[in-house]
Every structure is written in structure tokens, then in C-alpha cells.
C-alpha positions in Angstrom: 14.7 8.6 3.5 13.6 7.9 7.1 14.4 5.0 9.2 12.0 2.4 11.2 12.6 0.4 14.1 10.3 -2.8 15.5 9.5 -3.0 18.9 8.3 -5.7 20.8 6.8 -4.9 24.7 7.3 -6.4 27.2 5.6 -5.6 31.1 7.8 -4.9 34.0 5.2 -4.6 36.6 1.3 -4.7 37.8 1.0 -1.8 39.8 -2.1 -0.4 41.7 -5.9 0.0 39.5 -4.2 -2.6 37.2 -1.9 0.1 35.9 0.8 -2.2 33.7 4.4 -0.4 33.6 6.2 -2.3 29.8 9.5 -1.5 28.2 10.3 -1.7 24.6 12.6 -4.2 23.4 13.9 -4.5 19.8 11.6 -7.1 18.0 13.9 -10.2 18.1 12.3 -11.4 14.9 14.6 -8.4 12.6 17.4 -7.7 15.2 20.3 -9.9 15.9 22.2 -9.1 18.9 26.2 -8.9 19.2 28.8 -7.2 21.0 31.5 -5.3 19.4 34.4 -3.4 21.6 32.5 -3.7 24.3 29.1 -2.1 23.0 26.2 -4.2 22.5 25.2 -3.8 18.7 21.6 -5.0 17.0 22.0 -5.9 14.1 19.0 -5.7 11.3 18.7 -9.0 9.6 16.7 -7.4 6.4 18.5 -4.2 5.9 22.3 -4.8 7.6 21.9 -1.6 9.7 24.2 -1.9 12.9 23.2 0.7 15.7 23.4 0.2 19.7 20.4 0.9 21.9 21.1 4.0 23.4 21.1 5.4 19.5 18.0 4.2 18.5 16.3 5.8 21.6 18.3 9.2 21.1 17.3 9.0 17.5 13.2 8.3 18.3 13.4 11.3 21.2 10.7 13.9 20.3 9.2 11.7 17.3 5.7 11.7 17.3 3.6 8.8 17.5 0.5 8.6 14.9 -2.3 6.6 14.5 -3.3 5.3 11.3 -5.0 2.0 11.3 -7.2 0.4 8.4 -10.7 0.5 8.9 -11.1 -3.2 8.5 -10.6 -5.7 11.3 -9.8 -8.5 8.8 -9.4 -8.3 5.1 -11.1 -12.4 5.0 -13.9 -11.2 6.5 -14.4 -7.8 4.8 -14.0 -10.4 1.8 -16.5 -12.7 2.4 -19.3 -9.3 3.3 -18.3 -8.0 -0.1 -18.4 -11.6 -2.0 -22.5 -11.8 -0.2 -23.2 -8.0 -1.3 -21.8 -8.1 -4.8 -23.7 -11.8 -5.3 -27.0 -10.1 -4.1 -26.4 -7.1 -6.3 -26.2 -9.5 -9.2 -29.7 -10.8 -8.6 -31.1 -7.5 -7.3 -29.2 -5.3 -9.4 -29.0 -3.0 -6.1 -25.8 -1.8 -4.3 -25.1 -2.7 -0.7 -22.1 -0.4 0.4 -19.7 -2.3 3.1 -20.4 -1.7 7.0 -17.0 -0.5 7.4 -17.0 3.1 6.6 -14.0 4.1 4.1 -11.6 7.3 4.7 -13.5 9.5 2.3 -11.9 10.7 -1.2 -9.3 13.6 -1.1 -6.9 15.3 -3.2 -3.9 15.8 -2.4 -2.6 18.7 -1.0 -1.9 21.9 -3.8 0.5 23.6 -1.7 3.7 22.7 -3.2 5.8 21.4 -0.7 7.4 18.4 -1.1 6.5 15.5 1.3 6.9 11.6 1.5 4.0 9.7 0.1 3.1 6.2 -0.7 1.7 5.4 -4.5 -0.1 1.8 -5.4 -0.2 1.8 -9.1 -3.3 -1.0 -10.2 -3.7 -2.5 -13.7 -6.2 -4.7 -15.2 -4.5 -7.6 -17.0 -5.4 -7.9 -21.1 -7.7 -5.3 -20.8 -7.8 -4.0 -24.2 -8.5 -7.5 -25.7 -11.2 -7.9 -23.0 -13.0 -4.8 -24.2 -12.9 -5.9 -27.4 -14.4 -9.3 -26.9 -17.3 -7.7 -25.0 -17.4 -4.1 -24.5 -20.4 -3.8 -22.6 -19.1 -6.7 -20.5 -16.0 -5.3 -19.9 -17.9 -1.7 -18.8 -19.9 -3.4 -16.5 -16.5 -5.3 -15.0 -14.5 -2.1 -14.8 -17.5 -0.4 -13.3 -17.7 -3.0 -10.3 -13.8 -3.3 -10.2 -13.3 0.7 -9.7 -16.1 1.0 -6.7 -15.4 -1.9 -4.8 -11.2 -1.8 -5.3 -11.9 2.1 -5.1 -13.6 1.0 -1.6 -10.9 -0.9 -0.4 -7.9 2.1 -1.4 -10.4 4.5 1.6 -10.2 1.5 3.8 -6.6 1.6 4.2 -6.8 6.0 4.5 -6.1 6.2 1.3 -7.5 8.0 -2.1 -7.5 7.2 -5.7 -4.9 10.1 -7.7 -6.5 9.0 -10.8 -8.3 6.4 -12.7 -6.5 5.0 -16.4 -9.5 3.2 -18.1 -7.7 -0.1 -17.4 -6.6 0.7 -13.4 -5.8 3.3 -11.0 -3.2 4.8 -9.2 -4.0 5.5 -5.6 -1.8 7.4 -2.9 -1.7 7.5 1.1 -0.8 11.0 2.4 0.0 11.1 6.0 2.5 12.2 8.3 3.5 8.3 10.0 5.9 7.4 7.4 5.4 4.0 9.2 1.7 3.4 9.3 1.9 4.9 5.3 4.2 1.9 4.5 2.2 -0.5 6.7 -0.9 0.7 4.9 0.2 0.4 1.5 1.3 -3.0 1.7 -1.8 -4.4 3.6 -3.8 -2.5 0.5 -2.3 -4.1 -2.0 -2.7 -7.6 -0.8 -6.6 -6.4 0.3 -7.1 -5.4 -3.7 -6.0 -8.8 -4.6 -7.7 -10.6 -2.3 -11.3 -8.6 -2.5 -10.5 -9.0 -7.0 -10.5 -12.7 -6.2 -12.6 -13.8 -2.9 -15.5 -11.1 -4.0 -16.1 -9.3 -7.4 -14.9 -11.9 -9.5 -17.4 -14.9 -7.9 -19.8 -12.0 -9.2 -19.0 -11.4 -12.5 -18.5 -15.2 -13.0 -22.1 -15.8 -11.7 -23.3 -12.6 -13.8 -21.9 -14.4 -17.2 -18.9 -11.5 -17.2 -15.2 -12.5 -17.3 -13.3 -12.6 -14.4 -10.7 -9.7 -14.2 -7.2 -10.6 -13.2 -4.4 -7.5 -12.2 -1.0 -6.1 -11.2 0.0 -4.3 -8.3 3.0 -2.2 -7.7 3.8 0.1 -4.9 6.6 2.4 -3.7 6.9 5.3 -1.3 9.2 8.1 -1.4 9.0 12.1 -2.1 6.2 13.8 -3.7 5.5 17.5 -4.9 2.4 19.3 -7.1 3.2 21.4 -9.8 1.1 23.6 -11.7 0.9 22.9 -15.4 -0.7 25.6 -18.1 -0.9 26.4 -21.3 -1.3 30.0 -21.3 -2.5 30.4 -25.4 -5.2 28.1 -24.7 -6.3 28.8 -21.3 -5.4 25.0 -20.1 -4.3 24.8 -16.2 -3.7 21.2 -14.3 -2.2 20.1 -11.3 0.4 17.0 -11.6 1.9 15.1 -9.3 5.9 15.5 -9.7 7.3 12.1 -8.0 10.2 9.1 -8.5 8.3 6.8 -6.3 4.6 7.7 -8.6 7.1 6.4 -11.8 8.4 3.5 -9.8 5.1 2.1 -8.5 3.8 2.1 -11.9 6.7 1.2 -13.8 7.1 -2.0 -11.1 3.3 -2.7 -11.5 4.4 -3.1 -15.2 7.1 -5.6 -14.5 4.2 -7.7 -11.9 3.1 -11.1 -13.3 -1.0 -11.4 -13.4 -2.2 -11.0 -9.8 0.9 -10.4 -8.2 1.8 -7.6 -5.4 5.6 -5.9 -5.8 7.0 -3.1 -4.4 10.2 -0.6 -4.4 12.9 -0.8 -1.8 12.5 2.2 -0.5 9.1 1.3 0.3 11.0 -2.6 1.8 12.7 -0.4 4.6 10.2 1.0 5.6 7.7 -1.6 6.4 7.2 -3.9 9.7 8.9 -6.9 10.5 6.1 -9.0 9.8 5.7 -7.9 6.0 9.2 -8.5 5.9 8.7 -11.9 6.4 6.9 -12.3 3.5 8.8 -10.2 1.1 11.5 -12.3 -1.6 13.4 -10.4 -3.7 12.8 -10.3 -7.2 14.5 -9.4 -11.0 13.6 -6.1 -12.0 15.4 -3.7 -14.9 16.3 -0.4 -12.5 17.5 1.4 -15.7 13.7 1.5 -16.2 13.3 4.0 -13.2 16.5 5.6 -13.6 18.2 3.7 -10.7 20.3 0.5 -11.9 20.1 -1.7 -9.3 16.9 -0.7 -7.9 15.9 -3.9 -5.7 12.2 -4.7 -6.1 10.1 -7.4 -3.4 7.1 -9.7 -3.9 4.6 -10.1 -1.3 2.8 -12.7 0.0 
């Protein structure tokens, strides 16, 4: 697995046209400075990695620097657009689609090499007793919950892998093994938070329900295979991939409307998510990895 580093900058000077000269500094919010020998160490407080500065630079020469930010300014505000849309569409029965314009759906790439991606497995608490309360309630729910959480996945550059009747599983494909993380984590709190600030003050007011749901998320290395059946004529593509198991298996182990995700997603992500990440219990035998730490968000 890669590593990250957190960076704070700081300016040096004000030159001429307003041109700003900055240095990076390691974020003092993860790093904890000593001295050892002689050598000035930083310390990270989350993962116990010791390293001095000259070997963090010599390790980030050459590494590219991506870009890959959500397409939302602010998840409360894109929540409160959706919560007017969705309560118009109740009365009007017609669709306003968000002013924010969502990364458009892709597959993912066929062409067999393995790469690092992150997975967000979603799941629709007691849905099979929900459907058969009220089917055609439930229809209509799932309906709204798939395009507007579907809405939210292309917000953060991401596409849905494939939808389970009660959930989907979405995936963020990109090279910034940084942003990825960044991106999956703000997603998964954005699902949550667009479930309970928008669509479910709608299917309240439209008499349906409200929908409560897990979320589990991990990131790690990911291949397609080919699958046929050559007797019958049957071809598929599946995704071969640890981290698509352990997103879903840790979405199983989420309490209602909770986020939770894999630690090889934790070291991965920014100093401010690790803030408000606490460990939790989770089986690891379940994923094939005893041990296997697991973190709620907040």
C-alpha cells in the first residue's frame, strides 16, 4: 500500500505582482516532532510511522500532484437544495436534477491490470420486511433512494459498480490514491446526510417510510476478470478485489446509519478525517485478516 503525508503551508515572502513564495511544513495536527541521535524525527500520531524530513521529501520527488475535488461546495447546502427539490417533486410529481453537475457514470476499466481503488458498499436497513409491509411503497422509496444517493456517488467522481435491490456498491477509480480516500470518506458521510436532511423529509411527507442504512468503505487493489460459461454462451465481467469483500462485509457489521471503514482505507486519509475516526470491534476472520482494524466516522 502507498503512504500519505499532511502538509500544512506556510508563506515565506511577498514578492513583486503579489507573487507569494510558501514552504510546506508537516501538518502539526498528525506529526509530533522529536530528536533521536541527533536527527530530527516526525512522528505520526495515528499510524506510529517515524521518518525525518529529508525522507519524506526524497520519497514525494517525481510524484505527481492530481486534482480530484467533489463537485459540491458544501454537503449542508447541497442537502438543503435536494430536501426543496425532492419536497416539490412530491407535490408536482416532477424531477428537479441538482445544479451541481455529477461526474457522469462509468465502468470501470476491462483491461485487466490490477490497480488501487476505493469501494463504498450501501445497504438499506430491514429492507425485506419493508417490502413486504408495502411493496409499492417500498418501490417508490428505493426508486428515490438509488437516484438521489446514485447522484451524490457522481458528486464525489465516483460510479455505482452495481445496484443489490436493497443498496449499491459504488467505486472511485483514479490515479491520486489521496483524493480517492479523501473522496470516499466525504461520500459516505454525504449519503448519510442527503438519506436524512433530504429524501427521507420526502418520503415522510409522501406517506412512505423513511429509509434508514449502512455504509462501509475500504480501498485497496482491484482487477477485472472475465467470467464465461462456454456451453451456454454466458460471458461477464467481475470485479476480483479484498477491499470490494471488506467494504461490504464491514457495511454488514455497521449499526443503522452508521459510516465505517477498513484500515487500509484509515492510512490513507487526511488528518482532518482522522480526527473523527474511533476505532471499533470488528471480526477480521470475516475478511480473511484477523485483526483487521475497522474506524467509525463522524
Amino acid at each position: 500500500m502507498p503512504q500519505r503525508a499532511d502538509f500544512v503551508m506556510e508563506a515565506v515572502d511577498v514578492g513583486e505582482e503579489g507573487r507569494i513564495t510558501t514552504k510546506m511544513l508537516p501538518d502539526p495536527r498528525r506529526y509530533e516532532i522529536t530528536e533521536k541521535d541527533g536527527e530530527v524525527l516526525y512522528i505520526d500520531k495515528y499510524l506510529g510511522h517515524a521518518f525525518s524530513l529529508d525522507a519524506m521529501v526524497a520519497g514525494f520527488a517525481g510524484v505527481p500532484i492530481y486534482a480530484l475535488s467533489p463537485r459540491i461546495d458544501s454537503t449542508l447546502e447541497y442537502t438543503q437544495s435536494r430536501h426543496d427539490a425532492l419536497n416539490s417533486e412530491i407535490g408536482s410529481g416532477e424531477y428537479t436534477p441538482p445544479a451541481e453537475s455529477p461526474n457522469l457514470h462509468r465502468e470501470l476499466d476491462t483491461s485487466g491490470e490490477e490497480r488501487l481503488i476505493g469501494f463504498v458498499s450501501v445497504d438499506i436497513c430491514g429492507a425485506t420486511a419493508m417490502r413486504r409491509r408495502n411493496a409499492a411503497a417500498f418501490d417508490r422509496a428505493y426508486e428515490l433512494f438509488t437516484r438521489e444517493l446514485g447522484t451524490v456517488v457522481g458528486q464525489f467522481n465516483g460510479s455505482i459498480l452495481k445496484t443489490k435491490g436493497d443498496g449499491f456498491i459504488a467505486f472511485i477509480d483514479h490515479p491520486s490514491f489521496t483524493r480517492v480516500s479523501d473522496n470516499v470518506v466525504d461520500m459516505g458521510l454525504s449519503l448519510l446526510a442527503v438519506l436524512h436532511r433530504s429524501l427521507n423529509p420526502a418520503l415522510e411527507k409522501a406517506g412512505i417510510e423513511p429509509l434508514s442504512i449502512r455504509v462501509g468503505a475500504d480501498f485497496g487493489e482491484a482487477k477485472i476478470k472475465t467470467i464465461s460459461v462456454p456451453a451456454t454462451g454466458f460471458v461477464c465481467q467481475e470485479v476480483v478485489s479484498d477491499a470490494l469483500n471488506r467494504a461490504v462485509k464491514i457495511e454488514e457489521a455497521c449499526q443503522p446509519n452508521e459510516l465505517l471503514i477498513g484500515r487500509c482505507l484509515y492510512q490513507l486519509i487526511h488528518v482532518g478525517w482522522l480526527e473523527r475516526a474511533t476505532e471499533v470491534k470488528f471480526d477480521g476472520a470475516q475478511v480473511g485478516m484477523p485483526g483487521y482494524q475497522t474506524y467509525r466516522i463522524v
